[in-house]
TIVEXSE-287980 format. One record per residue (C-alpha): z, x, y. Coordinates in steps of 0.2 Angstrom, whole numbers, plus 5000, padded with zeros to 4 digits. Example, Ala and Ser with C-alpha at 12.3 -4.5 7.8 and 13.67 -1.06 7.14 Angstrom:
2
((5039,5062,4978)),
((5036,5068,4995)),
This chain:
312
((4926,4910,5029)),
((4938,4901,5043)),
((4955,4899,5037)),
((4956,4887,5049)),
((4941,4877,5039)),
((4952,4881,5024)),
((4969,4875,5029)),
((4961,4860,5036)),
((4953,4856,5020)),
((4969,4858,5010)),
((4978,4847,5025)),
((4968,4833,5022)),
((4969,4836,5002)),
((4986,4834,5001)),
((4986,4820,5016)),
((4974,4809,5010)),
((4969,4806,5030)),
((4960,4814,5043)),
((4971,4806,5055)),
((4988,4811,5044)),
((4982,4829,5042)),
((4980,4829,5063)),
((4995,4824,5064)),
((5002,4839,5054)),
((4992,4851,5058)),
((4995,4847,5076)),
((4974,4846,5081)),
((4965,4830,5087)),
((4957,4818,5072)),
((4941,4824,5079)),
((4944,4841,5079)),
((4949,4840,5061)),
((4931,4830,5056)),
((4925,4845,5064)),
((4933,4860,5053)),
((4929,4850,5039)),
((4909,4847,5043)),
((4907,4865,5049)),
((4917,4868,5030)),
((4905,4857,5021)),
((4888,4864,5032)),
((4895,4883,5024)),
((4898,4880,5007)),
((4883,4866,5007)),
((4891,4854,4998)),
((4900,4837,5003)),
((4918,4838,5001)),
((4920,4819,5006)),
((4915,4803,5004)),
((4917,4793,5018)),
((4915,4773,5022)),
((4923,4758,5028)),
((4939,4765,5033)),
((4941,4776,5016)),
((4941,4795,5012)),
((4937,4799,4997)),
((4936,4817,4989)),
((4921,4824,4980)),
((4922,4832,4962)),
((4916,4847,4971)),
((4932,4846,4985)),
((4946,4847,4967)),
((4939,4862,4959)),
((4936,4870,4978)),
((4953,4865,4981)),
((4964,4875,4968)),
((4952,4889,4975)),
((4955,4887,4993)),
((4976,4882,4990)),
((4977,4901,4981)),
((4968,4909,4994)),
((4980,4904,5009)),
((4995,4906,4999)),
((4989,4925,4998)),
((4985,4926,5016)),
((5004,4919,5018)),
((5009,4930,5010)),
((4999,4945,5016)),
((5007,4939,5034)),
((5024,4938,5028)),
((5024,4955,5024)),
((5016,4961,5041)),
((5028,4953,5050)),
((5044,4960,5039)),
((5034,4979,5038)),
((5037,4978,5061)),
((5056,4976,5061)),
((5057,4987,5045)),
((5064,4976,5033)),
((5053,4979,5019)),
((5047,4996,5010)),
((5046,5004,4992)),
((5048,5022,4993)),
((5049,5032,4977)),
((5061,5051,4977)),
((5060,5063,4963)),
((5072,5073,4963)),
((5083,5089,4953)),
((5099,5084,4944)),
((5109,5093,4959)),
((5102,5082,4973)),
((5100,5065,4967)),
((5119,5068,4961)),
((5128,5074,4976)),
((5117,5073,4990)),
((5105,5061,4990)),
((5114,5046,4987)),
((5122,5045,5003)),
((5107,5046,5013)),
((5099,5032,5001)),
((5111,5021,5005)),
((5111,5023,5022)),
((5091,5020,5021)),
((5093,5003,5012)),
((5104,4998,5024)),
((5092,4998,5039)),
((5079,4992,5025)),
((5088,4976,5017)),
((5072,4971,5008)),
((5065,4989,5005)),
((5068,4997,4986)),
((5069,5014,4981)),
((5065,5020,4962)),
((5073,5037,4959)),
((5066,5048,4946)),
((5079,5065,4941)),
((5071,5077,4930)),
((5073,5096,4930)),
((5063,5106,4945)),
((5048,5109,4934)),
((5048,5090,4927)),
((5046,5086,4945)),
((5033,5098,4952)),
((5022,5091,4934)),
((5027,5073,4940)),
((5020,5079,4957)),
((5002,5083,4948)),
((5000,5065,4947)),
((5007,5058,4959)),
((5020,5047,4951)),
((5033,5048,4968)),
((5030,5045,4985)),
((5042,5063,4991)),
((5051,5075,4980)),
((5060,5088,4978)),
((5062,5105,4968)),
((5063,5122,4970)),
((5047,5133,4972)),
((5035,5136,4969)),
((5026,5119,4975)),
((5006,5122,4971)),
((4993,5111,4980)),
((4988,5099,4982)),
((5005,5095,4984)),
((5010,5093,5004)),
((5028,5106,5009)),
((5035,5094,5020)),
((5051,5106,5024)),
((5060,5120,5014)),
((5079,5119,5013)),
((5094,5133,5010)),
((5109,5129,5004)),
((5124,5146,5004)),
((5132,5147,4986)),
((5149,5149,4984)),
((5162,5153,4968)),
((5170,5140,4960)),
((5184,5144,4947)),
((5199,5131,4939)),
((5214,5130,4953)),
((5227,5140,4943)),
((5215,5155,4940)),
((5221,5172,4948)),
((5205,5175,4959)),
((5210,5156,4966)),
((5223,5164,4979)),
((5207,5176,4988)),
((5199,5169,5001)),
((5181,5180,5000)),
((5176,5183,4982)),
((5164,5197,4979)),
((5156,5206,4963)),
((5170,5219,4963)),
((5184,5206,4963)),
((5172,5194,4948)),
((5170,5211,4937)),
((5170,5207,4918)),
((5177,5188,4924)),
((5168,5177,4911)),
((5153,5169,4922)),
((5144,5152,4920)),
((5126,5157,4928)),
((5109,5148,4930)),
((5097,5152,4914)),
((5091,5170,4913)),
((5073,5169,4924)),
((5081,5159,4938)),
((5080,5168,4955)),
((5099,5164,4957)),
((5103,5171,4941)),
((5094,5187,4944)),
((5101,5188,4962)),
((5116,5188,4956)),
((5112,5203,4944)),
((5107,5211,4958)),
((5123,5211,4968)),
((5133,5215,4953)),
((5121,5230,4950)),
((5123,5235,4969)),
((5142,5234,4968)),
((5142,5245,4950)),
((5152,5227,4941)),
((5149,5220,4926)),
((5141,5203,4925)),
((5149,5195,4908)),
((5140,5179,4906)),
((5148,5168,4894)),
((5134,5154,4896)),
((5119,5150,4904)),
((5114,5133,4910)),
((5103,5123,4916)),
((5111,5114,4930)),
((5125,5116,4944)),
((5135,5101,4937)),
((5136,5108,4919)),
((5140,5125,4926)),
((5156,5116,4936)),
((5160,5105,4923)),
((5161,5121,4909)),
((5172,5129,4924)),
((5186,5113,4923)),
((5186,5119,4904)),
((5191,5137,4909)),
((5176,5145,4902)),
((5174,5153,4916)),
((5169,5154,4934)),
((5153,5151,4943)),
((5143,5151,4957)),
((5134,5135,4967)),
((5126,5127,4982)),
((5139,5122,4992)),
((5137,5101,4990)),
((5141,5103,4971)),
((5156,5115,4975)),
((5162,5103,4986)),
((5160,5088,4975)),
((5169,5095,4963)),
((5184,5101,4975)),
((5188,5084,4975)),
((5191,5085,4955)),
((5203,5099,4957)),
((5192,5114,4955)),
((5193,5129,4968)),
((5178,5135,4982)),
((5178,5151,4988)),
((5164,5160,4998)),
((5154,5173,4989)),
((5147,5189,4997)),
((5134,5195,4998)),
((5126,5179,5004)),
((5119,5170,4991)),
((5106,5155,4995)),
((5100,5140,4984)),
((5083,5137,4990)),
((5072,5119,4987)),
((5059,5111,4994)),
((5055,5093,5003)),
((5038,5088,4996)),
((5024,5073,4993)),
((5011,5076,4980)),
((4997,5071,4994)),
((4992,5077,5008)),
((4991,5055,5015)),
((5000,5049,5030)),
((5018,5046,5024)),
((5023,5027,5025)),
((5035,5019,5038)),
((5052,5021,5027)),
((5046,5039,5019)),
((5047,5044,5039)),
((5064,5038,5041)),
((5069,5043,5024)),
((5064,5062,5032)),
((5072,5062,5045)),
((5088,5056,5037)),
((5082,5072,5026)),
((5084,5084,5042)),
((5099,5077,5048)),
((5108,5087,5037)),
((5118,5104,5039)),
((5107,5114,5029)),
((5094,5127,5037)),
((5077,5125,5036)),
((5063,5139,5035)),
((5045,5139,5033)),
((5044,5155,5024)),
((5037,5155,5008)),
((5038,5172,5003)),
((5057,5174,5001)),
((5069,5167,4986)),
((5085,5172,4993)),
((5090,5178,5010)),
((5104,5189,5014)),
((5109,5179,5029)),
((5111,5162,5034)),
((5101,5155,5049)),
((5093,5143,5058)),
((5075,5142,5053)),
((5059,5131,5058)),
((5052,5118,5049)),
((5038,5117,5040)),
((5029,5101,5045)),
């Protein structure tokens, strides 16, 4: 069916006149007669009455007319939208993302989004790595991020390396080193990832390598809870680098840990479809960042820092 039939038909509805509904609709009066007629020989029924002078509606044309009002409001509508999705200004993306991210560095690049999208939304779903990669089964965000493994059917859209480094209260004694290492933290009380982690048993490993004692005093679930324990003087801790600098700006100390230590997390969509418009410039915000990117699966933490290549 012509929407041109349809607007025609709720022109001279609302008009009451051929002639008046010309006038608006910027046509002839015989060109709207026309619409209407070819309207009427489609639907096989008579809209109008016409005779001396008068126009008269048909039962038929006020029950067709609620129909036909809602269906050019929808394709308003519909073309509203195209023509805001071309400059754009409208989008819905949905992140999901670990505690960590959505904390300290996401939130930044969001903003930053939204501001070239002023009628796009963003729903942000935080859970722990695992939550998310369960969320990713069905499908419940449009791009998120954990750390590995990522089964498929899920789509690795780039894998990211962050280097750890030690953060401890400002007036504790190993504050005043610039490099700490597992000599210099042996038998320091130690706020590490759960037992299980990859970072947590990395950072057996280096104790073991260097013959120091790794004196855990609490294991958590989350970087922030680590730091936070440390502004207590529990203890000290290791973390990527965007928490440890977050957290400088509460008064807590950085320092660079050797050996090189490296929080690993993956950029993903549960689906292997096309992303949408403000996904793509959401990713590329992603990779704007300074944090190295490799396509290697096989590794959990790399000695060395480096410039690595994407993985999509």
């Amino acid at each position: 069916m012509d929407t041109r039939h349809l607007e025609a038909f709720r022109t001279v509805m609302e008009t009451g006149s051929m002639t008046a509904a010309a006038s608006l609709l910027g046509k002839s009066q015989p060109a709207v007669s026309s619409l209407i007629s070819r309207l009427e020989d489609e639907l096989g029924l008579a809209l109008f009455k016409r005779g001396k002078g008068r126009l008269e509606a048909t039962p038929e044309a006020h029950f067709f007319y609620e129909e036909a009002r809602r269906a050019l409001s929808a394709f308003d509508r519909a073309a509203q939208v195209a023509r805001d999705l071309k400059p754009l200004r409208l989008g819905t993306l949905a992140l999901a993302s670990q505690p960590g991210l959505a904390t300290y560095i996401l939130p930044p690049i969001i903003a930053k989004l939204l501001d070239r999208w002023p009628s796009g939304t963003v729903r942000f779903i935080t859970r722990s790595s695992s939550t998310v990669r369960d969320l990713g089964q069905i499908e419940a965000f449009d791009i998120g991020f954990a750390e590995l493994p990522i089964e498929s059917p899920a789509a690795i859209i780039d894998i990211f390396e962050i280097p750890c480094v030690c953060v401890l209260p400002a007036g504790h004694p190993l504050a005043r080193q610039p490099v700490l290492t597992p000599a210099m933290l042996d038998d320091v009380p130690f706020i590490s990832l759960y037992s299980g982690h990859y970072l947590h048993e990395a950072l057996e490993s280096a104790f073991a390598e260097s013959s120091a004692r790794l004196r855990v005093v609490t294991h958590v679930e989350f970087f922030g809870t680590a730091c936070a324990l440390v502004a207590e003087n529990l203890g000290v801790t290791l973390v990527d680098t965007f928490t440890g600098a977050h957290f400088e700006k509460t008064g807590l100390v950085t320092r660079p840990f050797r050996p090189d230590l490296l929080y690993r997390f993956a950029m993903f969509q549960p689906n292997k479809r096309p992303l949408s418009r403000i996904a793509m410039d959401f990713v590329d915000q992603i990779r704007r960042l300074s944090i190295t990117r490799t396509s290697d699966l096989s590794k959990s933490v790399i000695p060395q820092p480096r410039m690595l290549n994407r993985a999509m």
